[in-house]
Structures are given as structure tokens and as C-alpha cells.
C-alpha positions, -999 to 999 in steps of 0.1 A, spaced: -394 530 370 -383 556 348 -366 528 322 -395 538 295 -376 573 289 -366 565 254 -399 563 246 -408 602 254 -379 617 237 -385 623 201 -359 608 171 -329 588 173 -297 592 196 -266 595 182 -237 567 189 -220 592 214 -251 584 236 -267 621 235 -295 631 234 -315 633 202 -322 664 181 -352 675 199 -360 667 237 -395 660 254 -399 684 281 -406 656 301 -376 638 292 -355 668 303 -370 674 336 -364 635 344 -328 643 333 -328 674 355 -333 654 386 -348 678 416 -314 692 433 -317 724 413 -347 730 433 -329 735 467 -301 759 457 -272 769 480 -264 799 492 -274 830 479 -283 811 444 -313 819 426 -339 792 414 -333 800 374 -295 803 382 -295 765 398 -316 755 368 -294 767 346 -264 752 358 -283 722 362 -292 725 324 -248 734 316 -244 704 336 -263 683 309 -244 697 283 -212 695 298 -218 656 304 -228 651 267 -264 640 280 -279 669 257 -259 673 229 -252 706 208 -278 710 180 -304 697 202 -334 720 208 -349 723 239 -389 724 251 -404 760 249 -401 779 282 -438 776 280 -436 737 281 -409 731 300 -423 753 333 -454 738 330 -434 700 333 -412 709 364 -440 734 381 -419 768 383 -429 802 365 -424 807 329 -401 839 338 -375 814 358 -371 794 326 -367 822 306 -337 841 330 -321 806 333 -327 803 292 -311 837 293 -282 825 313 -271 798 290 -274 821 257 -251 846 278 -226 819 283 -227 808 252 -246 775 258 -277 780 239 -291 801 205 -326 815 207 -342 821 174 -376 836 173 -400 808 158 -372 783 158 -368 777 195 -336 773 221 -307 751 206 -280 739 227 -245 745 216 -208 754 228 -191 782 239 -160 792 215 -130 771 222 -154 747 244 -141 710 246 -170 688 233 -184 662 261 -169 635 241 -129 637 248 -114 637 213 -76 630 228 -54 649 255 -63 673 277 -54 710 267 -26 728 283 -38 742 317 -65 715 317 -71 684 341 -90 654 325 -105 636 349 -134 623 324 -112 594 308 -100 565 327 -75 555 304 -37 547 307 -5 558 285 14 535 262 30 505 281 68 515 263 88 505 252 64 468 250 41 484 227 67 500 203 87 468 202 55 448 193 49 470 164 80 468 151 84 434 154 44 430 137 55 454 107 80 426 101 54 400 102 32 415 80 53 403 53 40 373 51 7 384 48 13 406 18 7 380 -10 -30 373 3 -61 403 1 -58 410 32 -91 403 46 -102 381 76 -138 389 88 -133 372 122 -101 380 126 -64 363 116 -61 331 130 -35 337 149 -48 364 173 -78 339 173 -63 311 187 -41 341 215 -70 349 224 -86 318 227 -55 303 248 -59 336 273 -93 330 279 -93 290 286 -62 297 310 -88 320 326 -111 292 334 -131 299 300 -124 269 279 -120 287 246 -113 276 209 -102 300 179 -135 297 164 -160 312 190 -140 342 190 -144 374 164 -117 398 167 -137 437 166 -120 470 172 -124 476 204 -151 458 233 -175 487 223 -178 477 189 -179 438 194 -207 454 224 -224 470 196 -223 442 176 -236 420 198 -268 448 199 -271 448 165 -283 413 160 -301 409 191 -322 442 199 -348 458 179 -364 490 189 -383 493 221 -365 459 232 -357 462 265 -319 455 281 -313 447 315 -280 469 328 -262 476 362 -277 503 380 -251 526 376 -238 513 348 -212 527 320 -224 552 296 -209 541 268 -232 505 271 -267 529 280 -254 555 243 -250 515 224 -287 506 237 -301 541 225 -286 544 193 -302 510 191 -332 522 201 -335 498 228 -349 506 262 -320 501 289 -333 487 325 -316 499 351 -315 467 378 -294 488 411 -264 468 425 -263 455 457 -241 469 487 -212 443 479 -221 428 448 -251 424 422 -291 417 438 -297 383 424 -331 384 434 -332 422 415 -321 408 380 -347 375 386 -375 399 394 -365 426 363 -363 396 337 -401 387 350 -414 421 346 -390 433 316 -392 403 290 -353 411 284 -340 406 249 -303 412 262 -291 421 293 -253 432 298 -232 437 328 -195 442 339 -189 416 368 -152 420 376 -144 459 382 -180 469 374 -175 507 358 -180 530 379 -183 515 415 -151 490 409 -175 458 430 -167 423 422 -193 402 412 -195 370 434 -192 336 422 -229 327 435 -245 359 420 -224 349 389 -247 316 386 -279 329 399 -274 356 370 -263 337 342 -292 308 354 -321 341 356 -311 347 322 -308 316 309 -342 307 319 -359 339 308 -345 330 271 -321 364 276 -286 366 261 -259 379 290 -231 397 281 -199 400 302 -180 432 298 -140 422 305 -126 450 295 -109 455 328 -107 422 342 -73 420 345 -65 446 361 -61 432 397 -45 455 418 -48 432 453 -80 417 477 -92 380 469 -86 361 435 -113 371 408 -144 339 408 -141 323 374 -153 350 345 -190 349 341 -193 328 307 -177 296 330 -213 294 350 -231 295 316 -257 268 314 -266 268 279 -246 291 255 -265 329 264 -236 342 276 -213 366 254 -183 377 265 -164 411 255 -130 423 264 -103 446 249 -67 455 250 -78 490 251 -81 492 288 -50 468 296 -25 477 266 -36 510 255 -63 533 241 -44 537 207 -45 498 205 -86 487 189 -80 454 193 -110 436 210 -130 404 209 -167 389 214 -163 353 225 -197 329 219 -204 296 207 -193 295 174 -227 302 157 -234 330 169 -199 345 158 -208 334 126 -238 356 130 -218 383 143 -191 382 116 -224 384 90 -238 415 107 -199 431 107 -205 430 70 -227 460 70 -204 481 90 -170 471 81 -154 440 58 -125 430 80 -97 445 110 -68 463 99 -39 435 92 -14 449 114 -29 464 141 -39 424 147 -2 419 142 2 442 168 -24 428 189 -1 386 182 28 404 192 8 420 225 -3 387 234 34 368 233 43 396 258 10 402 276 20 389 318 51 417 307 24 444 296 -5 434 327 29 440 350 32 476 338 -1 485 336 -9 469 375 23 490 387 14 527 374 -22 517 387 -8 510 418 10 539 422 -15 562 411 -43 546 435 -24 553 464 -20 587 453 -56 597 448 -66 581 485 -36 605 498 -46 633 480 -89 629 490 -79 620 533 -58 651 527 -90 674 507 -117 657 502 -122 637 541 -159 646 539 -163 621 510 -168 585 510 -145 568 490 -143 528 487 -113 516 474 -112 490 442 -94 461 442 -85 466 408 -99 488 379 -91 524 371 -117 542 389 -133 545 419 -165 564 425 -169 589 450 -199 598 478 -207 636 479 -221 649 513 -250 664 494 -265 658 456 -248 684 439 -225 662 416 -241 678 378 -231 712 396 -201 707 405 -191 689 372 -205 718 356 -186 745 379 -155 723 371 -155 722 332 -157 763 336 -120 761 352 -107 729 329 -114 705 353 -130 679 336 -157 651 356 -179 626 349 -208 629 375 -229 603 387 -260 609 361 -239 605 334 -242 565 349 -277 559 355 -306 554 326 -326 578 345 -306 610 358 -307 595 392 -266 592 409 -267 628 422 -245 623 454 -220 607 430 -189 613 406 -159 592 390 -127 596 400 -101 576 376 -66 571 389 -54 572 359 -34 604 355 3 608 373 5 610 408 11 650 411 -15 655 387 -44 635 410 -37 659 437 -35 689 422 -70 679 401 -84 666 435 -75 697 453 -87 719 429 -123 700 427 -126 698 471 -122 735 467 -148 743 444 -172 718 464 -167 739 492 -173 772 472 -205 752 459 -215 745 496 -219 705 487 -201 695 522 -219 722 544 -258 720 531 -281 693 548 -304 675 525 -319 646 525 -307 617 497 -323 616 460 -340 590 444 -318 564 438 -293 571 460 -300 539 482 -294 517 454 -259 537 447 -246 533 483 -214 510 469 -205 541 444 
């Protein structure tokens, strides 16, 4: 198992989940993968490797500033000549990609007018973001909330304005949402954070030290594996089952891993849109339990139900002993403008959460939890609108890949904003790559593994207006076929047989 990668790359990772200022040879040739080494067509070894190597920084898996191995090292780790590193090195300084500075090494940067891998807001004119599964504004539902919290706020005026765990009165909204949800909830083991990344990161920040390992889905989201890093924790990657989570996978990786933490996403998992079952939800929370592990449940998108069976009970209702932590946010429901999130534990350890919030931040903005009270009277209103654009725009991607894509397998989520998407052949950091050169941007498989594996895989959000999925799914079948990724036989990568429900 490649989960002890964070122990051969040198220095820290940065909170976007890049890499770190200087990379291991033999960290980058795990991230590499072996696809490059069977190029299509015409394509020459040092061209796949470099495209391979744009694909990285495309992704945001190497990040600009960071300095790569010397040819000399890096040949020697993935057993080619010196020369083909050097003409693919060549390559990436031509496109812009890299800076060679004698005695100081190859750095990775960006090309002039380059979007960074990180998406900083909405996509440029002529481009198609298909990298961000996020929705617009629910309006007018969100507008009216605010201006009926700037109102409130009033009231709130005479006091200093600061309430570490939150104001009580999103507390206790919360709190009533979750209990209805069949998590009996009261006001006091929630803490209000800005967002389910940073009550995630949080969470991480009392629990894991470096070199603690963290048991995660296999794939899993990226955002969760760049929270471990920066941590310094080791994520271990436990691979999902066909149609739901391997019990007997997370039992056997909390024997062998000694897991400080362990996080997973049970309804909607990001990106292959499964549904963790009621009885993998007990063995799970049980396996942890026992192996003295805290378990958190990512909710972010749990309420997004498109259609299929009723959701089991949320994974903190089969806790047996108070090690599960649960995170949610009306990021993914509301909006993306909206930070308003939560961590909901017994209410000790959001005591000791709301101590280690000290050191980042003293308290939430007042009215943007206004906001979030006024959200909450409203929210069946606002779960409507979101569920019916979703709907919509599902149906429209499915249309639009029988139509172009028909060569790709494509399971269809229950609920969610994504689903993920089989390519014929591994080729998915190639073709994300190819695709950011035309303003197409992708999230490939890799991006969603802890080891580079997920190469017959990418994300496909449905997320964007109907017209807009097809054109953006047209325009990437087109390019796979210019690639060659639905005519050239090879066999699956590593990895691949744990991804099969992408």
C-alpha cells in the first residue's frame, strides 16, 4: 500500500492539498501512475510524460513553486533515459509550465493568464468549469433571508458580538434539523464553523498529529486527503465496495493502521455518488468504535435526494459510544457564497473544538448566522429548489453522454451533484490535461485517490445549465477520441478494481 507517501515527500503541504515545495522523485513517479508509458498514437514517450507531468499541475497535485527531482533522479526512479526527461522537461518550460535555472533546479509554475488548479470563482468567458460541483443562489430565498437577517441583527448590536460556538439560535436550528433526521440533537453538541471543511479541519486539528494515520474512502474527496496533509497525517485509502463500503476492508485497515481518525461520506459519497447501507453503517461505526478511532460523517450533501430508496438513518444514529462526528454545510444545499456549517459531537468534545477555534478564529460573522436562522425557517423551500435544478440538470448530462460519450460507463446517483465516469482506457490525467488547454476544466480520477491510482476515471458534476452540460460533454468526448482513450486496448491500472462503482 502506497498510504506511507507522505512520508517520502519532503516539507509541508499547503491547505489547497498540493504538493509541498520540493517533491521526492519517488513521490512523483507514484503520482505519475504508469499510463504515460504506453502512449497513443504517434506520441512519443517524453511527450506522454510530459503531459502526464501538465496533468499534475493542472489538477493542483504539484503546485506552482514546487521544484521537481533532477532529470538525473527522476529517470533513474521511473527507469527511462535521462534524455526523455530532459525533452519532456523541455516541453513544459516551452509551454510555460516549468522554469529551469542552472544550479537551482526545474520549478513548476503557470503559463500567463493560466487559471490556478484551485477555482477562485466563475469560469472565464469562453470557458467550461466542470471542476466545481457547486450550485447558484437559491433566489430570491436567499436574498429574502438576508434582508430579513440584516433586520435581525439589530438586536444583536448592543452585545460584542462574539459567540465561539455559534448564536444560540442557529444552534438549536440546527439541532432541531438533525434530531428530525433520526439524530437526536441538542443546541449544545453542535459548534457552528464556516463551512464543513473547516469544522473537518477542526476536527483534525485536535485529533491528528503528524504521521497519524486516517482511514478514508478509496476514492475519496480531495479536499478531506489536502486537510490530512496539511495536518501532516497519513491518509489510508480503504477502496469502496461495488454497492456500498467493504465492512470487512475498514475492520481489517483499523487492525493494521492503528487509526487516530478515520472520515467518510456515507450518503452521496463524493465522487462515486454510492449510498452507504444501514448494516455497513453499524459494522463501521462498531470497527471504529472498538479500535478507539473517532468517525466522522461528512453530510454535506445528504440532502440532496434526487429519487431511489429513503436514505438509512445518518451514520452518528448507529454510534455506540460517542466516536462519531458529524459535519454538514449549507454550502452544498443553499449556496457556495453561504459559510455556514456545523460539527455535531457530544458536547465535550465541542467544547474542545470551540477551544482549538481559538487559535484560528474568535467567533462566526453575526449575520451571516443570521442568514444561516433565516435559511433554516425556509429550508424544505430552499432543499425544493436545489432538488429541481438538480433534477433537471442530471437528466441533461445522461442525454448529453448516450448521445457522445456511449463508450463510457456512467452510474447514475440517486442524489448528489456528481457522478463519476468510466473511461474505456486509463487516460483520465491526459485528457484533463488536453482539456484545460481548450478551457475545459476536469477533475480526473487521481485527483481522488491518496496514491495517484483512479486512472480510468473523471468527475462529471451536473451542476452547470442544461445547454452548457452538453456542449462541455461534447466538447470533452471529442477530444477523448482525438486522444485515442475509446479506441486503445489496455489492460486496467492498479486500483481500478477497487474503483469499479466510479
Amino acid at each position: 500500500m502506497v498510504s506511507g507517501l507522505a512520508l517520502v515527500i519532503r516539507g509541508q503541504f499547503g491547505d489547497n492539498g498540493s504538493m509541498p515545495r520540493t517533491v521526492a522523485a519517488a513521490s512523483l513517479a507514484v503520482l505519475l501512475g504508469a499510463t504515460w508509458r504506453t502512449p497513443a498514437g504517434g506520441t512519443s514517450r517524453s511527450a506522454a510524460l510530459a503531459d502526464a507531468l501538465r496533468g499534475l499541475v493542472v489538477d493542483g497535485r504539484v503546485a506552482p513553486g514546487t521544484r521537481l527531482p533532477s532529470e538525473r533522479d527522476l529517470a533513474a526512479e521511473l527507469g527511462v533515459s535521462r534524455g526523455s526527461v530532459s525533452r519532456a522537461f523541455q516541453r513544459l518550460e516551452e509551454a510555460g509550465y516549468l522554469i529551469a535555472r542552472r544550479g537551482a533546479g526545474s520549478t513548476v509554475t503557470l503559463p500567463a493568464g493560466a487559471r490556478p488548479a484551485e477555482p477562485p470563482g466563475p469560469a472565464r468567458e469562453g470557458e467550461l468549469d466542470l471542476s466545481v460541483a457547486a450550485l447558484p443562489a437559491p433566489d430570491p430565498l436567499l436574498a429574502e433571508a438576508a434582508a430579513r437577517a440584516v433586520t435581525a441583527l439589530a438586536r444583536h448590536l448592543p452585545g460584542l458580538g462574539y459567540a465561539p460556538a455559534g448564536l444560540p439560535e442557529l444552534r438549536e436550528a440546527l439541532a432541531a434539523r438533525m434530531t428530525a433526521r433520526g439524530l437526536p440533537t441538542t443546541a449544545d453538541e453542535v459548534l457552528v464553523t464556516a463551512g464543513a471543511q473547516h469544522g473537518l479541519r477542526l476536527v483534525i486539528d485536535l485529533l491528528v498529529g503528524p504521521g497519524d494515520r486516517v482511514l478514508v474512502d478509496a476514492p475519496g474527496y480531495p479536499r478531506t486527503l489536502a486537510a490530512i496533509r496539511a495536518a501532516r497525517g497519513r491518509p489510508v485509502p480503504v477502496p469502496l465496495g461495488e454497492r456500498s463500503w467493504d465492512a470487512d476492508g475498514w475492520a481489517g485497515a483499523a487492525r493494521v493502521a492503528a487509526p487516530r481518525l478515520a472520515v467518510t461520506v456515507p450518503d452521496f459519497q463524493h465522487p462515486t455518488g454510492i449510498v452507504m447501507r444501514a448494516a455497513d453503517r453499524e459494522a463501521i461505526a462498531l470497527t471504529c468504535a472498538r479500535a478507539g478511532t473517532v468517525l466522522v460523517s461528512d453530510e454535506a450533501c445528504v440532502e440532496l435526494r434526487l429519487d431511489g430508496p429513503a436514505l438509512p438513518p445518518p451514520l452518528g444514529a448507529y454510534d455506540p459510544g460517542g466516536t462519531v462526528v458529524t459535519v454538514g454545510s449549507m454550502s452544498k444545499a443553499a449556496w457556495g457564497g453561504v459559510r455556514i456549517g456545523w460539527v455535531r459531537a457530544t458536547a465535550r468534545v465541542i467544547r474542545e473544538l470551540t477551544t482549538v477555534r481559538g487559535a484560528i478564529d474568535m467567533a462566526g460573522p453575526v449575520l451571516d448566522q443570521l442568514v444561516g436562522v433565516e435559511l433554516s425557517h425556509n429550508w424544505d423551500a430552499v432543499i425544493a429548489s436545489r432538488r429541481t435544478l438538480l433534477h433537471e440538470r442530471r437528466s441533461a448530462l445522461f442525454t448529453a453522454l448516450a448521445e457522445h460519450a456511449p463508450a463510457w460507463t456512467v452510474r447514475r446517483p440517486h442524489g448528489g451533484t456528481s457522478a463519476g465516469a468510466r473511461l474505456p482506457t486509463p487516460d483520465a490525467t491526459r485528457l484533463a490535461a488536453a482539456a484545460a488547454s481548450t478551457g475545459l476544466l476536469l477533475s480526473p480520477g487521481p485527483a481522488f485517490s491518496v496514491d495517484g491510482t483512479f486512472e480510468h476515471h473523471i468527475r462529471l458534476p451536473y451542476t452547470l445549465p442544461p445547454e452548457t452540460l452538453h456542449d462541455a460533454v461534447a466538447r470533452l468526448a471529442q477530444l477523448a477520441r482525438e486522444l485515442g482513450t475509446e479506441t486503445r486496448a489496455t489492460s486496467p491500472s492498479s486500483g481500478d478494481a477497487a474503483a469499479a462503482v466510479i
